[in-house]
N, C-alpha and C positions, 0 to 999 in steps of 0.2 A: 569620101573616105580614102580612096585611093590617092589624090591629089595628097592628103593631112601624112599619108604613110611617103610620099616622095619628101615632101618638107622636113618631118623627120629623118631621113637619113641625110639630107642635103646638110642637116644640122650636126650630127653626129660626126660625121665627114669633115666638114669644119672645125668641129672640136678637136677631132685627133689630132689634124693637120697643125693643128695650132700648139697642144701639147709635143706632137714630136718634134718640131722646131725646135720650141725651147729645152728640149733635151740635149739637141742634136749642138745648141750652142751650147750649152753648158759642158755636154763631150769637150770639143772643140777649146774651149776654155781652161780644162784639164790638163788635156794635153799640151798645150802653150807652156800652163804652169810646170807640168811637169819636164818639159825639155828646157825655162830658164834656170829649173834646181838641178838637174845634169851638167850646163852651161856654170852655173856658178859653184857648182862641186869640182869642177875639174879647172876652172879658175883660182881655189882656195890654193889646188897642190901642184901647180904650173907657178914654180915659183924656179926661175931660169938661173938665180944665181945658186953657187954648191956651198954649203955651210961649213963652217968649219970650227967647232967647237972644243972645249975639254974642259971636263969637272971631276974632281977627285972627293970622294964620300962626301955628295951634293944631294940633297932632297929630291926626288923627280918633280915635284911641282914647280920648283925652282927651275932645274934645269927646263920645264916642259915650257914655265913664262920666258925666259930668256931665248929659247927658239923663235918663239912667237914674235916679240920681239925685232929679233934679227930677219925674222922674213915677213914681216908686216902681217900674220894671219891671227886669228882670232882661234883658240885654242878651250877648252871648257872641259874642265875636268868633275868628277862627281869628291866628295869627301873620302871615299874609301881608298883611293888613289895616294898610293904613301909605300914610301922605301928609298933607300938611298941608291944610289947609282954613280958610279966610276964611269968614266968613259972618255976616250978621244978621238973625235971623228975629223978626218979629212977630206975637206972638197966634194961632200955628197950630197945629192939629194934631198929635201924634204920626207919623201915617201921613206927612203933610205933609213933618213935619220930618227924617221917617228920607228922605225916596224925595233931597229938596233936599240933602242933606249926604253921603248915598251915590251918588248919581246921578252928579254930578260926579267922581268917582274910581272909576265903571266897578264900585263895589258893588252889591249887592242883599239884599233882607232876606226872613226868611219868620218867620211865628211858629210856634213848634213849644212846644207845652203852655204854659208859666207862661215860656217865654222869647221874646226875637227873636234868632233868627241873622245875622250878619253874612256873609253869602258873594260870591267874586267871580261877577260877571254874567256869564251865557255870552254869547257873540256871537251876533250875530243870525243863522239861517240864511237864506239864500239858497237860491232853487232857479230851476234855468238848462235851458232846453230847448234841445239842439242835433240838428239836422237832419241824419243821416247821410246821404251819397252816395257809394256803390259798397260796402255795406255787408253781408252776409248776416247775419240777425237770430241764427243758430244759433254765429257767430262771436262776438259782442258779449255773451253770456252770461257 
């Protein structure tokens, strides 16, 4: 009996050993992916030459392919992405050039792997402290 109860934890023992491995790669695994889409997000906007552009009551999606474009990157905007836009930029940045020509029409961008997103910019929150009077705290829940 006592023999039968050693074998069983010898086995048990084995089991875990063998389950946290494959955890422990799969962790491991994660992490790799996760620092080559760091690696390739900040390759999207490490774009060393300054751009230099100008459009006069020009589409943004126009203007946003024509970047694209001019700095080889891969650019992906949603349908709701629409308005016209003026602008003339000098010798800047990619970073520069996305925040100046989305900023004004309430966009915002992120890079996500070998792309930039075009999405709308959420509003800013606010937070408001108000002062109750005649109020039981077990009420207000």
């Amino acid at each position: 009996m006592r023999f039968s109860k050693i074998v069983y934890l010898i086995c048990c023992l084995a089991v875990l050993m063998i389950f946290s491995s494959a955890r422990i790669a799969s962790g491991e695994e994660s992490a790799v992916q996760s620092s080559r889409e760091e690696e390739s997000n900040a390759k999207v906007l490490d774009n060393p030459v300054p751009i230099t552009v100008e459009f006069r009551d020009t589409d943004i999606k126009d203007v946003l392919r024509s970047i694209a474009e001019i700095c080889q990157v891969n650019i992906v905007s949603a349908d709701n992405v629409k308005g016209k836009i003026t602008i003339s930029l000098k010798e800047v940045k990619l970073k520069d050039a996305l925040e100046a020509i989305l900023s004004v029409n309430k966009y915002a961008w992120r890079p996500q792997g070998e792309k930039i997103i075009i999405v709308e910019a959420l509003p800013a929150l606010t937070t408001k402290f108000i002062q109750l009077k005649y109020a039981e705290a077990a009420k207000m829940k």
